[in-house]
DSSP file (Angstrom, degrees, kcal/mol; ACC not computed):
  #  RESIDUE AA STRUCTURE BP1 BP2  ACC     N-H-->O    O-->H-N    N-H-->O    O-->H-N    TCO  KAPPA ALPHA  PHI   PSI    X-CA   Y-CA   Z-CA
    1    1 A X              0   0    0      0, 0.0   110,-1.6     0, 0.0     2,-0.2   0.000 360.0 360.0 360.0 142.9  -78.6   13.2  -69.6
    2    2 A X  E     -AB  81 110A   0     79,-2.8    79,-3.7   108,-0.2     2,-0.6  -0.860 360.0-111.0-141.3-169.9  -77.2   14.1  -66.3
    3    3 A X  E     -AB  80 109A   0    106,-1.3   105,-2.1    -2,-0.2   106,-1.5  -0.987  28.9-169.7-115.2 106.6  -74.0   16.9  -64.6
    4    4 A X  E     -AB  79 107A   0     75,-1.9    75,-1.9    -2,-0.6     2,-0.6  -0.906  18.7-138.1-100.7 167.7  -71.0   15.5  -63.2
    5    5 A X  E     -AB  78 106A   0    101,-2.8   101,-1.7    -2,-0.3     2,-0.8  -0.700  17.1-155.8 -99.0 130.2  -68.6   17.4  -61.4
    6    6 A X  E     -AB  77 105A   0     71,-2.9     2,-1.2    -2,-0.6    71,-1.0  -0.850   7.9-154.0-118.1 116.0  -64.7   16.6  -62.4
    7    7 A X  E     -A   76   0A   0     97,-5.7     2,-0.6    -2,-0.8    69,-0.2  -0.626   3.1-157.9 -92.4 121.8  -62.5   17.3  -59.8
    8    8 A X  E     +A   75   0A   0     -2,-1.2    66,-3.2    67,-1.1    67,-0.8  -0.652  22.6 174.0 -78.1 121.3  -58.9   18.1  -61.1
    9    9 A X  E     -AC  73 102A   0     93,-4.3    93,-2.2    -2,-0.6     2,-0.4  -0.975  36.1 -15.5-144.3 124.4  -56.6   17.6  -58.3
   10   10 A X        +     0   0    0     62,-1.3    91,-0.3    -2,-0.5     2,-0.1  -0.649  55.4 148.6  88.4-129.4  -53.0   17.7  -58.2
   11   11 A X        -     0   0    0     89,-0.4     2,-0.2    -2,-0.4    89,-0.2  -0.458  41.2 -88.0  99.1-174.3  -50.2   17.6  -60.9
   12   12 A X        -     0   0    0     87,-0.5     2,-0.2    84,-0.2    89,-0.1  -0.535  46.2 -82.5-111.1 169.4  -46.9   18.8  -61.4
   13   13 A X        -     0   0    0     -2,-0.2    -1,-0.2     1,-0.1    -2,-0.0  -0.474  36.3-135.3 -47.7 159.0  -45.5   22.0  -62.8
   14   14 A X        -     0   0    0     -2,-0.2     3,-0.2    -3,-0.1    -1,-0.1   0.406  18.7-143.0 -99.3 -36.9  -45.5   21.6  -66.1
   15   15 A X        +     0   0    0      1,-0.2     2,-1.4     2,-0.1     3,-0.2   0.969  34.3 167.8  60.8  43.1  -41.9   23.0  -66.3
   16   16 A X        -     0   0    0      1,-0.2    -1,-0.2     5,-0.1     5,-0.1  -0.604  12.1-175.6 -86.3  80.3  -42.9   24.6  -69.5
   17   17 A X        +     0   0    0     -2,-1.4     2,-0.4    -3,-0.2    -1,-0.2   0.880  53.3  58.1 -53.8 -42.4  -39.5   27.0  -69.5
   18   18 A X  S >> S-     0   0    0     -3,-0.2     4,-3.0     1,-0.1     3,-1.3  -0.690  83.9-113.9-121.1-174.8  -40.2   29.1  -72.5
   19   19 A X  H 3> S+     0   0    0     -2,-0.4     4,-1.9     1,-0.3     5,-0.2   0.867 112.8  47.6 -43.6 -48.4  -42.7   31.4  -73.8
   20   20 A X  H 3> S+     0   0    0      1,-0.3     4,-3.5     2,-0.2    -1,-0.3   0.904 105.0  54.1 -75.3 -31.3  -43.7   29.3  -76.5
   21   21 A X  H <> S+     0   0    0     -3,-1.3     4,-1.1     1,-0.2     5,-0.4   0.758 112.9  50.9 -84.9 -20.7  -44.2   25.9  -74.6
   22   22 A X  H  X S+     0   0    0     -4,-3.0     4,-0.9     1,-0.1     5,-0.2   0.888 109.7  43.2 -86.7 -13.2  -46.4   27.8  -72.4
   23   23 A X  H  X S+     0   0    0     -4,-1.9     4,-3.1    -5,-0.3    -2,-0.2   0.898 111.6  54.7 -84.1 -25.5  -48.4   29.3  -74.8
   24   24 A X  H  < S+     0   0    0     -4,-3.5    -1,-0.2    -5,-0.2    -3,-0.2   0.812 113.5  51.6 -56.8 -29.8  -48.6   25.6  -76.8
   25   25 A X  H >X S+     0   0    0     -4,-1.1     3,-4.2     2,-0.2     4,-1.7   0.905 111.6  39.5 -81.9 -75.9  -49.9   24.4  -73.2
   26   26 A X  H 3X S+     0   0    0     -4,-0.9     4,-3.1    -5,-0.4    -2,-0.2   0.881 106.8  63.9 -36.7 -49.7  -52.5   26.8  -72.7
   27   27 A X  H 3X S+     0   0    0     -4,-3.1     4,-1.9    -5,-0.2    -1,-0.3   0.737 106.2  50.1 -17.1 -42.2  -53.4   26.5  -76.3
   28   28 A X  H <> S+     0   0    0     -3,-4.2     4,-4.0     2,-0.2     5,-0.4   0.916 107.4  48.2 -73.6 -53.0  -54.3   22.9  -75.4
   29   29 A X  H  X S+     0   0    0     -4,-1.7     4,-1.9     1,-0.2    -2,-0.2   0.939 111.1  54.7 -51.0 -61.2  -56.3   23.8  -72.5
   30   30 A X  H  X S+     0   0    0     -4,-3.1     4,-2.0    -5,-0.4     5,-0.3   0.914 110.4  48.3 -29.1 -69.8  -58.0   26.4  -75.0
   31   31 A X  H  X S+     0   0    0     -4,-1.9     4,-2.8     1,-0.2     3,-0.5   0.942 109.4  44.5 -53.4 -55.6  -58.8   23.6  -77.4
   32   32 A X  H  X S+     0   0    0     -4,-4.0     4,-2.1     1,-0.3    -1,-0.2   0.888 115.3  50.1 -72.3 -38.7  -60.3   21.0  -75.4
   33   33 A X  H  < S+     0   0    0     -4,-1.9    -1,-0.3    -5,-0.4    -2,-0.2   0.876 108.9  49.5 -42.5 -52.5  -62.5   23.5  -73.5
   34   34 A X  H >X>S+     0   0    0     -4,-2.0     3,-1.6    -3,-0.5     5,-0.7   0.905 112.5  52.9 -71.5 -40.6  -63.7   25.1  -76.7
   35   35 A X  H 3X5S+     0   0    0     -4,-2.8     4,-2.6    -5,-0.3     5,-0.3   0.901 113.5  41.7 -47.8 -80.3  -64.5   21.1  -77.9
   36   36 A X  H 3<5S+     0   0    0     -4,-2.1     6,-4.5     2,-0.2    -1,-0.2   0.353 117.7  46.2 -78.5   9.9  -66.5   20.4  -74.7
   37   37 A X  H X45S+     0   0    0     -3,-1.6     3,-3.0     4,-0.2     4,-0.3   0.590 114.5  49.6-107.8 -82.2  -68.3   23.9  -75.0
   38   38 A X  H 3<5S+     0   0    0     -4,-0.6    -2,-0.2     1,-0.3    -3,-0.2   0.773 109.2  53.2 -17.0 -79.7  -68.9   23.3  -78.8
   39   39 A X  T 3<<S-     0   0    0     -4,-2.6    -1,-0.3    -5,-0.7    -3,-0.2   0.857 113.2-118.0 -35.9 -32.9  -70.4   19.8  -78.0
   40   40 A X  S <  S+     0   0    0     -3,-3.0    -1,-0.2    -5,-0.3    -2,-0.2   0.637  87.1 110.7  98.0   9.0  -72.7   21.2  -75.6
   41   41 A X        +     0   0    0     -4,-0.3    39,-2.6    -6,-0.1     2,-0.4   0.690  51.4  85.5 -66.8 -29.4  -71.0   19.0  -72.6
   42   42 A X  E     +D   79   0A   0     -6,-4.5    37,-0.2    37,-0.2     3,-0.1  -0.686  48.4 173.2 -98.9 138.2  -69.3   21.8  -70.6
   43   43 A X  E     -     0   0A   0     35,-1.6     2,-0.3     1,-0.5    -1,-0.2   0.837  64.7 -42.5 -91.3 -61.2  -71.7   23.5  -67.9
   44   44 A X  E     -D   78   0A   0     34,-0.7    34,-2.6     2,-0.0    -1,-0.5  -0.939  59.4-158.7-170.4 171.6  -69.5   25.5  -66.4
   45   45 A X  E     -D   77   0A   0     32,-0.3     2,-0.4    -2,-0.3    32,-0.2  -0.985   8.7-166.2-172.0 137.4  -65.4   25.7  -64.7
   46   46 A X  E     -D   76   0A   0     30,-1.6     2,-1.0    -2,-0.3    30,-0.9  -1.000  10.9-152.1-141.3 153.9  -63.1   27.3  -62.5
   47   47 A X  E     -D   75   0A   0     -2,-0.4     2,-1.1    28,-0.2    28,-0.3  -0.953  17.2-143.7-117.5 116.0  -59.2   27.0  -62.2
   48   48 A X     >  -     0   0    0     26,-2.2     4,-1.0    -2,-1.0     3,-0.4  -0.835  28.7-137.9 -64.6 102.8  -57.7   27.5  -58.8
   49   49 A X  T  4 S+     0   0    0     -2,-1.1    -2,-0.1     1,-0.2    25,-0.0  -0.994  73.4  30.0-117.0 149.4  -54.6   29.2  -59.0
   50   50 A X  T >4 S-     0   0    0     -2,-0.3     3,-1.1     4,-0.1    -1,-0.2   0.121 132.0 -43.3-120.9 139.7  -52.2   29.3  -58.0
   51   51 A X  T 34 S-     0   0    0     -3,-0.4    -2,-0.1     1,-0.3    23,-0.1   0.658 112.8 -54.2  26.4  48.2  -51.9   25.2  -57.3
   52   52 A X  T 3< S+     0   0    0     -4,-1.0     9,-0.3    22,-0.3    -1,-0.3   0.357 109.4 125.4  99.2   6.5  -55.1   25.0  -56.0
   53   53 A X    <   +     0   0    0     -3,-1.1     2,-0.3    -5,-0.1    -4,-0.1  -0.178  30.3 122.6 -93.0  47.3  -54.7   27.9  -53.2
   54   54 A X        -     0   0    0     -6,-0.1     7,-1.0    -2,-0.0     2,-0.3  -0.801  52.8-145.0 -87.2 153.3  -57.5   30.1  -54.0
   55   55 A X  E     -E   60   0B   0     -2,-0.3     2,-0.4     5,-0.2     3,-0.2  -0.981   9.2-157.0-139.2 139.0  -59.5   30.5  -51.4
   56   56 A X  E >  S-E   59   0B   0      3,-1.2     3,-1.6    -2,-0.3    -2,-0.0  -0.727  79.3 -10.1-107.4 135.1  -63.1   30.9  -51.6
   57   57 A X  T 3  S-     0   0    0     -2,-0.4    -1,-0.2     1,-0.3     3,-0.1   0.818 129.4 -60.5  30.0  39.8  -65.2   32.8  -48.5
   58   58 A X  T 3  S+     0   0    0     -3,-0.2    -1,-0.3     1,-0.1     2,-0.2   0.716 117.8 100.8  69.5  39.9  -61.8   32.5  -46.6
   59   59 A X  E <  S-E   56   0B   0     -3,-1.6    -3,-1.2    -5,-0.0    -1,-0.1  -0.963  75.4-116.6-158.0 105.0  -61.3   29.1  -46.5
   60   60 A X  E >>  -E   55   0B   0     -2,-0.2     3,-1.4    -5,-0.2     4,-0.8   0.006  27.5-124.7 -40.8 131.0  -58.9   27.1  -48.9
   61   61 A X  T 34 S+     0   0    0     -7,-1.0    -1,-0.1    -9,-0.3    12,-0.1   0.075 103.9  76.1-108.3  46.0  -60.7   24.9  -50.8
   62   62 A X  T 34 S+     0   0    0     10,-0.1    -1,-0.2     5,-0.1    -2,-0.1   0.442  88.6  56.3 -98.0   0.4  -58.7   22.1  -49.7
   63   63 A X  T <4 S+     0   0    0     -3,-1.4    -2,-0.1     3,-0.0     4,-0.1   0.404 105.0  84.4-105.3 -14.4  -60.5   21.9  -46.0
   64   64 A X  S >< S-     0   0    0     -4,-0.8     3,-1.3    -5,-0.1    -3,-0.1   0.421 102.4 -65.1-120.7 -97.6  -64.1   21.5  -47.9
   65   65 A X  T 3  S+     0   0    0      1,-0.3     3,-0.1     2,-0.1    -1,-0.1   0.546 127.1  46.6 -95.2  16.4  -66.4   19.5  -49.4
   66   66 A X  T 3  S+     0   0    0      1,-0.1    -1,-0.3    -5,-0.1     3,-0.2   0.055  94.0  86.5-125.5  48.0  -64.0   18.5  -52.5
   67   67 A X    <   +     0   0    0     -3,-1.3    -2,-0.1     1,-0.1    -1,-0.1  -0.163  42.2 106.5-129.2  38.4  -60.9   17.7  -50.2
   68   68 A X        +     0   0    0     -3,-0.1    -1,-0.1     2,-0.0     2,-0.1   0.842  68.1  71.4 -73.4 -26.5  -61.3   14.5  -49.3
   69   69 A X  S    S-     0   0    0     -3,-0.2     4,-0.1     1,-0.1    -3,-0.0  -0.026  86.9-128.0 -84.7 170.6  -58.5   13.5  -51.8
   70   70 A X  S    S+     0   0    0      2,-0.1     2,-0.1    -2,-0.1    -1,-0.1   0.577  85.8 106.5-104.2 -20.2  -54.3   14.8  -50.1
   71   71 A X  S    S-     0   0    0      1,-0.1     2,-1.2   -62,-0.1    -2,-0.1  -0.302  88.5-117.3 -75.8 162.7  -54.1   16.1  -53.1
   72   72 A X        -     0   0    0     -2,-0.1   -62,-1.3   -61,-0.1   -10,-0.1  -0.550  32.2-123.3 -70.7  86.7  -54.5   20.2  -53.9
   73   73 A X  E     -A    9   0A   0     -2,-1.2   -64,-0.2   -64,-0.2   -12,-0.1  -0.280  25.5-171.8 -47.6 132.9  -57.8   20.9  -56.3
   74   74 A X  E     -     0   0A   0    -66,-3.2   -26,-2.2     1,-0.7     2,-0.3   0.869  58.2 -51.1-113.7 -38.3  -56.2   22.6  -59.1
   75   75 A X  E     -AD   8  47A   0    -67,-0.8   -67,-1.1   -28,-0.3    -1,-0.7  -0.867  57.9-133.3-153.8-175.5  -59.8   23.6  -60.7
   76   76 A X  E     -AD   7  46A   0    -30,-0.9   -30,-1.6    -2,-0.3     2,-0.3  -0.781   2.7-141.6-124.3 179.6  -63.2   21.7  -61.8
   77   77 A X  E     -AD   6  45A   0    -71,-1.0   -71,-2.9    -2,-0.2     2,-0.4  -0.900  10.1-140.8-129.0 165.6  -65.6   21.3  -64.3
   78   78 A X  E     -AD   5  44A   0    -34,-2.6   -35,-1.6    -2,-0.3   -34,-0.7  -0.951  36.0-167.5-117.8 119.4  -69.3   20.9  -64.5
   79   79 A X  E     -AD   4  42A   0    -75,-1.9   -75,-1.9    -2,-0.4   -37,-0.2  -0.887  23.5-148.9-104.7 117.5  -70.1   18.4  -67.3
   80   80 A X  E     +A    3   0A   0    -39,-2.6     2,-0.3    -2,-0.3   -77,-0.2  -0.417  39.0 136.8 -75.5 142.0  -73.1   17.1  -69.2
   81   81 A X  E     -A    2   0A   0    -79,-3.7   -79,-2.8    -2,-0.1     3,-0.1  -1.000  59.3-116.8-171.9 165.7  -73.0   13.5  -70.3
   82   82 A X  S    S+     0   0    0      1,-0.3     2,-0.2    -2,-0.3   -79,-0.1   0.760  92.8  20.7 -92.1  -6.9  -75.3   10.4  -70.5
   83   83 A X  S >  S-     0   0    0    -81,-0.1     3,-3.5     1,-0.0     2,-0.6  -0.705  71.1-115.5 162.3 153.9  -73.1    8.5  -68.1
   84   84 A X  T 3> S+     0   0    0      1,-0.3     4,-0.7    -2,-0.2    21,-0.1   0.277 126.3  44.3 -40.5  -8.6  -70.6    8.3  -65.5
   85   85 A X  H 3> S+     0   0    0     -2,-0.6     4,-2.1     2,-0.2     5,-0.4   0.890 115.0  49.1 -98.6 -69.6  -68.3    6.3  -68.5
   86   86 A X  H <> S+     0   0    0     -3,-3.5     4,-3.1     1,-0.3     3,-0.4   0.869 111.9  56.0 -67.4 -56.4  -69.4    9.1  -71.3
   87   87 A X  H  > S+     0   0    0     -4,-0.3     4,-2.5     1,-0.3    -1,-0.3   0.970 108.9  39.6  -8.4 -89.9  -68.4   11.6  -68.5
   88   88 A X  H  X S+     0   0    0     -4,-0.7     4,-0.8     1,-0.3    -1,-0.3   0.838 106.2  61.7 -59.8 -25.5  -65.1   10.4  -68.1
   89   89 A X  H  < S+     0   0    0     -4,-2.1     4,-0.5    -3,-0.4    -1,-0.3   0.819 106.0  54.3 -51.4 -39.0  -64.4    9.8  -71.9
   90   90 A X  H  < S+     0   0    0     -4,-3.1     3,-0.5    -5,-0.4     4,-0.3   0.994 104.8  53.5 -58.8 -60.4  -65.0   13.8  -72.1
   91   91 A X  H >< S+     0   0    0     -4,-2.5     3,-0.8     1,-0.2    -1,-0.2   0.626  90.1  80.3 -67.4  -5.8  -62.4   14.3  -69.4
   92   92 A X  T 3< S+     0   0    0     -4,-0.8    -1,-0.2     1,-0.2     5,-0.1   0.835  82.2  65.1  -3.1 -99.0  -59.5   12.3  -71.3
   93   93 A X  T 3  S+     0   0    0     -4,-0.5     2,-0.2    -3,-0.5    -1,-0.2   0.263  78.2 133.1 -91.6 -32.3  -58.9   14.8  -73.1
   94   94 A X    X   -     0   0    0     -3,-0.8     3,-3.1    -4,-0.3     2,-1.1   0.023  50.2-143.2 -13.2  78.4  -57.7   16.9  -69.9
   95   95 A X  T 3  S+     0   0    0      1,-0.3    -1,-0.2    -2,-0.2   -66,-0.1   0.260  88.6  60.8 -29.4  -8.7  -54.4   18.8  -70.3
   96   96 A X  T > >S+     0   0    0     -2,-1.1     3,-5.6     2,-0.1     5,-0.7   0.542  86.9  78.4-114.1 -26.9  -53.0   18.2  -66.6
   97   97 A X  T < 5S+     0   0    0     -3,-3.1     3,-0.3     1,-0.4    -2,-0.1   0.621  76.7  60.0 -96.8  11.0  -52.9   14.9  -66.9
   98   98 A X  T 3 5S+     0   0    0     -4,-0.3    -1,-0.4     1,-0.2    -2,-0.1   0.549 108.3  57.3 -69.4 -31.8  -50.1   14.4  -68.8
   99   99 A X  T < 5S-     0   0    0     -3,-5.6   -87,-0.5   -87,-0.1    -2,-0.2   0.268 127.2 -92.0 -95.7   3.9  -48.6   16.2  -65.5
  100  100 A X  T   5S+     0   0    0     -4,-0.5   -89,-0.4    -3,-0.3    -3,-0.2   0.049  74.1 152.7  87.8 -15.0  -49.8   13.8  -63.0
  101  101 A X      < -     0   0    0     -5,-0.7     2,-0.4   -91,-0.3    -1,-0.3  -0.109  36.6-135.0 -34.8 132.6  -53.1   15.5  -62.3
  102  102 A X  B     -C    9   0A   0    -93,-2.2   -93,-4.3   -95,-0.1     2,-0.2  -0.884   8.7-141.3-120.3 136.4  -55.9   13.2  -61.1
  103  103 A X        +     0   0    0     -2,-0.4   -95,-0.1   -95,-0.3     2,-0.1  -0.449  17.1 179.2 -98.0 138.9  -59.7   13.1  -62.3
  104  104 A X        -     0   0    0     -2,-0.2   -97,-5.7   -99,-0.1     2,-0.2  -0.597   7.7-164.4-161.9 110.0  -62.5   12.5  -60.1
  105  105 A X  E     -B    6   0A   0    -99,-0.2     2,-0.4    -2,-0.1   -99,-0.2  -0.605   5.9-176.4 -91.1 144.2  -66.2   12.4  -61.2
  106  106 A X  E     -B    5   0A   0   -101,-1.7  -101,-2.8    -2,-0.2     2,-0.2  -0.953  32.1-117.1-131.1 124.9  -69.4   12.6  -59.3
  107  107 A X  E     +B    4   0A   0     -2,-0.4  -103,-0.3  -103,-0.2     3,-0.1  -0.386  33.6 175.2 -26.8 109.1  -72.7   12.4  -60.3
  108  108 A X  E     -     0   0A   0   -105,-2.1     2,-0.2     1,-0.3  -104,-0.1   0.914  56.3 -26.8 -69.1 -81.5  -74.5   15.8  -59.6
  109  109 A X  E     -B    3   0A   0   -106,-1.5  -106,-1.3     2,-0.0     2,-0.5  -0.826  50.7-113.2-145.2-167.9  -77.8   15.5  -61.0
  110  110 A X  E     -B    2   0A   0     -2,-0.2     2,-0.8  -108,-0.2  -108,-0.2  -0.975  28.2-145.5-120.1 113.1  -80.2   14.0  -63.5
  111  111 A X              0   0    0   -110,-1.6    -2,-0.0    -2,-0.5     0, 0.0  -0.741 360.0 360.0 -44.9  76.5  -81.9   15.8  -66.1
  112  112 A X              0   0    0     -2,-0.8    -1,-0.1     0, 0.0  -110,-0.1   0.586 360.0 360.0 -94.4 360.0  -85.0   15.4  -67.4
């Protein structure tokens, strides 16, 4: 078993205009989370908002060590999985990406 990190990076607005298509989106977001915390895959997560301009110890976390990419980190996850393939099957499932949001895994660690 090992952790990879999935960086979520970019996307669109969603252009979800009313109340209910945002709450159907989030809903989604809701599901797939509770799936990869139910499975025992998800370590841990954070959402940037708002479109990836949070900024962490006063520095945008588009100038460090996950900003290699042009795009804006819009959050991560921490996943468990048995490899980088198993890994990426988990993060399908990813609500953004329907919105143009781009996945990028890295290996963390290994688990013994």
């Amino acid at each position: 078993m090992q952790e990879f990190l999935v960086i979520i990076r970019g996307g669109k607005d969603p252009g979800l205009g009313s109340a209910q298509e945002m709450q159907e989106h989030l809903q989604h977001w809701q599901r797939w989370l509770g799936e990869l915390m139910a499975s025992g895959n998800y370590v841990a997560g954070q959402n940037l908002e708002p479109q990836g301009l949070t900024v962490l110890s006063n520095a945008t976390v588009t100038d460090r060590p996950l900003a290699e990419g042009k795009e804006l980190v819009a959050g991560y996850l921490v996943l468990r999985a048995d490899s980088a393939a198993a890994a990426a099957e988990l993060a399908k499932g990813c609500p953004g990406l329907p919105f143009g949001c781009t996945l990028e895994i890295r290996g963390i660690r290994q688990l013994h």
